[in-house]
C-alpha positions as CSV (number, residue, x, y, z in Angstrom):
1,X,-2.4,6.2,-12.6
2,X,-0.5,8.6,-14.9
3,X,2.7,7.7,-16.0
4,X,4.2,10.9,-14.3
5,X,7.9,11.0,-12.3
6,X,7.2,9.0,-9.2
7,X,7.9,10.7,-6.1
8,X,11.8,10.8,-5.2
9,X,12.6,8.8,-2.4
10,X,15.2,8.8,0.5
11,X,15.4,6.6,3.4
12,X,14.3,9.2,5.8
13,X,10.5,10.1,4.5
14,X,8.7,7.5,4.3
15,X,5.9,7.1,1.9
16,X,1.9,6.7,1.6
17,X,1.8,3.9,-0.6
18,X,-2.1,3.2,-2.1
19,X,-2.5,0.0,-4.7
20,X,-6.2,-0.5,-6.6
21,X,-8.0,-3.4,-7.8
22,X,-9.5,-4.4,-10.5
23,X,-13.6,-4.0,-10.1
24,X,-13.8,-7.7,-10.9
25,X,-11.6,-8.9,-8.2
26,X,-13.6,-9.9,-4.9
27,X,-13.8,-7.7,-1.6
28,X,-10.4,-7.5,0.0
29,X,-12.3,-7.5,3.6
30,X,-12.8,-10.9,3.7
31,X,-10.3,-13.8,5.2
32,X,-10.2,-15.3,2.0
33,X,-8.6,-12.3,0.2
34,X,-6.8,-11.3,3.5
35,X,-4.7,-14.7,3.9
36,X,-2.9,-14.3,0.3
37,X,-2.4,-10.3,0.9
38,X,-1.2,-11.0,4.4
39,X,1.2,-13.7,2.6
40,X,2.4,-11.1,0.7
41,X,3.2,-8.5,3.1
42,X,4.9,-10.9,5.2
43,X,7.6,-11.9,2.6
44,X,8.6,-8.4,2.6
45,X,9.9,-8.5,6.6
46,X,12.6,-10.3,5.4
47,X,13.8,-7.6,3.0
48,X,13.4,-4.6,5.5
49,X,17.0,-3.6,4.9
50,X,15.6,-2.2,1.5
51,X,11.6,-1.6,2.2
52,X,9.3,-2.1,4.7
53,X,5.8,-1.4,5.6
54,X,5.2,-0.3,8.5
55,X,1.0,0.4,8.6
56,X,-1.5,-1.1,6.4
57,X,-5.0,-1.3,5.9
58,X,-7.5,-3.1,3.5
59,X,-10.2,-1.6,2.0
60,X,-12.9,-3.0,-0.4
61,X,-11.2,-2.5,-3.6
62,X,-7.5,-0.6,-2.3
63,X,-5.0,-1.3,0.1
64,X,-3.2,1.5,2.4
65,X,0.5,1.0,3.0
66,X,2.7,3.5,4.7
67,X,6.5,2.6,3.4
68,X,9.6,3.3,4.0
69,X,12.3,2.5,1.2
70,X,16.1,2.7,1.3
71,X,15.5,4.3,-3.0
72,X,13.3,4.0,-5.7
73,X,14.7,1.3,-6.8
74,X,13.9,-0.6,-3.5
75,X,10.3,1.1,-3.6
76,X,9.9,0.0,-7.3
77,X,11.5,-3.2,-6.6
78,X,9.2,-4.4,-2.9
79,X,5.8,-3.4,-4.7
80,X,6.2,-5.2,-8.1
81,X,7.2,-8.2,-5.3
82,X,3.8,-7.7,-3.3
83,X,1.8,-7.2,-6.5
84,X,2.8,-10.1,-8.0
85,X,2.3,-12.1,-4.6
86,X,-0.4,-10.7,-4.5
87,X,-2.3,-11.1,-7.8
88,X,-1.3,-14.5,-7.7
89,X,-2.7,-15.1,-4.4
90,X,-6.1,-13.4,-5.0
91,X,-6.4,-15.3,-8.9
92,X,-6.1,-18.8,-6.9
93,X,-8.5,-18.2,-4.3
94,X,-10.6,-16.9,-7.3
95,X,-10.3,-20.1,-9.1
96,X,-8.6,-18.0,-12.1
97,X,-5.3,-19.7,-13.3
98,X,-4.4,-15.9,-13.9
99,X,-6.0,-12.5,-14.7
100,X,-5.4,-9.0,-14.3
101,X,-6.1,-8.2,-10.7
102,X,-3.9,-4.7,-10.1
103,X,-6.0,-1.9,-11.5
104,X,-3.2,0.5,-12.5
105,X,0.3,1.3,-10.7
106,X,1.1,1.9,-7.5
107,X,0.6,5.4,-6.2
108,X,2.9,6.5,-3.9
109,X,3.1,9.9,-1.7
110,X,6.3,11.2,0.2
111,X,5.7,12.4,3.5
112,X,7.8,15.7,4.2
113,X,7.1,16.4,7.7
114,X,5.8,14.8,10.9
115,X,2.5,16.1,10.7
116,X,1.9,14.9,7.3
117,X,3.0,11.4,8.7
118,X,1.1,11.8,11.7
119,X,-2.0,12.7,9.4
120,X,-1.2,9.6,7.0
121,X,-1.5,7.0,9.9
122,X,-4.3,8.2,11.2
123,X,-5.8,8.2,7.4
124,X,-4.4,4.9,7.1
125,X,-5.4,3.1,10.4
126,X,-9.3,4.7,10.4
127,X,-9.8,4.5,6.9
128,X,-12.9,2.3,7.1
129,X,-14.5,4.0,10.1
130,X,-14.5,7.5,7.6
131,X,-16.9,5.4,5.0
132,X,-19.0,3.2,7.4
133,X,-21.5,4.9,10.3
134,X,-20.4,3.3,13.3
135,X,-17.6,1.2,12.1
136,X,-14.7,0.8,15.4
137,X,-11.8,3.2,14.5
138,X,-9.3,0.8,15.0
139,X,-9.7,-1.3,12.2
140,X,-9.2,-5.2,12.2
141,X,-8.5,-5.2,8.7
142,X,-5.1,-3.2,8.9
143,X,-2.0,-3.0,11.2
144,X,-3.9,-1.1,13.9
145,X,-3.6,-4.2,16.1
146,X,0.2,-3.6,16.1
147,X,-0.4,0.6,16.9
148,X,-0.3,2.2,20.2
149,X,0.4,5.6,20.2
150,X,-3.7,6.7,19.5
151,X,-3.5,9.7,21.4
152,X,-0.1,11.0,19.6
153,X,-2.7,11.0,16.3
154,X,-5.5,12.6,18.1
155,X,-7.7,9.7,18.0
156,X,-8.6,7.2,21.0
157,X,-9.3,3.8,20.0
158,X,-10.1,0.3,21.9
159,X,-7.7,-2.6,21.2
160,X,-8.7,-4.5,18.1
161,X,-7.5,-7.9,17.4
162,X,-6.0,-8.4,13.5
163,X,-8.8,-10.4,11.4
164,X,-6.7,-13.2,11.0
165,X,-7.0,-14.2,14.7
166,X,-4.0,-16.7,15.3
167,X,-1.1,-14.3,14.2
168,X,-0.8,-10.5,14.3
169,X,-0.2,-8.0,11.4
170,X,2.7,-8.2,9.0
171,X,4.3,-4.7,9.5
172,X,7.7,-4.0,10.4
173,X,8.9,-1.9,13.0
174,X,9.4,2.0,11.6
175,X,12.9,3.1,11.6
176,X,12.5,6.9,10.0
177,X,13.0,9.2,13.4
178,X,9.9,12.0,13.3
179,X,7.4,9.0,10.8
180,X,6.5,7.0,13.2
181,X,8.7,7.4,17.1
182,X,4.5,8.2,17.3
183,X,4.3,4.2,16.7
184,X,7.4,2.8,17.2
185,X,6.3,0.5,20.3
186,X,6.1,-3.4,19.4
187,X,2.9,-5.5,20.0
């Protein structure tokens, strides 16, 4: 990622946050990689007052997070927090003492208006159905477990059940108004 201004922030847009991985890191859509990035996402929900995701999904070699942040600061501040979590999740189950496992920084994407948000969760939740034939659209691999409102993204999906079976995603509940009263139902 280039070193350009990041995005300005302000507690009423939320954000499209994407992080890479490093090409030598394993696939993130296993439970092995899941449990240390679901670890991480989960020590966020105690600091919601400042940041907190609200959708998520893992990909191969990315991970999907729709945010919303009180400031930069608080943006900066809950993703050097996951990526660390998270690195040092991923290098044990790797057997690495330590290692570079974020590719580059964080990218992170304001979203202005409701159909840009409506358009990001739907991105977000169905990512993996867009690259595999077939694939379900709700995807067990992200928060989609946790969504309800389908039809208010134009998309009608079957309940999935979150791929660590014995709890449920680690996504808060959304508090921007127009982001996500589309998804604002609890499990």
């Amino acid at each position: 990622m280039s070193h350009h201004r990041r995005p300005s922030v302000s507690p009423s847009a939320p954000l499209h946050v994407t992080l890479r991985f490093e090409k030598r890191v394993w696939n993130l859509r296993s439970q092995r990689c899941l449990r240390p990035i679901d670890r991480a996402l989960r020590s966020l929900l105690g600091r919601e007052e400042a940041a907190r995701v609200t959708h998520f999904s893992v990909q191969g070699n990315h991970v999907h997070l729709v945010v919303e942040a009180r400031d930069r600061r608080a943006l900066s501040s809950a993703m050097r927090s996951l990526s660390i979590r998270i690195a040092r999740g991923l290098n044990k189950v790797m057997g690495r003492r330590r290692g570079k496992v974020i590719a580059a920084r964080y990218h992170a994407r304001a979203l202005r208006s409701p159909t840009d948000a409506k358009n990001v969760v739907r991105y977000v939740l169905a990512n993996h159905a867009r690259h595999v034939p077939g694939a379900a659209i709700a995807d067990p691999w992200s928060s989609a477990a946790r969504f309800h409102a389908w039809a208010a993204i134009g998309l009608s999906a079957a309940p999935v059940a979150y791929a660590l079976p014995t709890i449920g995603p680690p996504v808060s509940t959304p508090r921007t108004r127009w982001l996500l009263a589309l998804s604002a139902r609890p499990a």
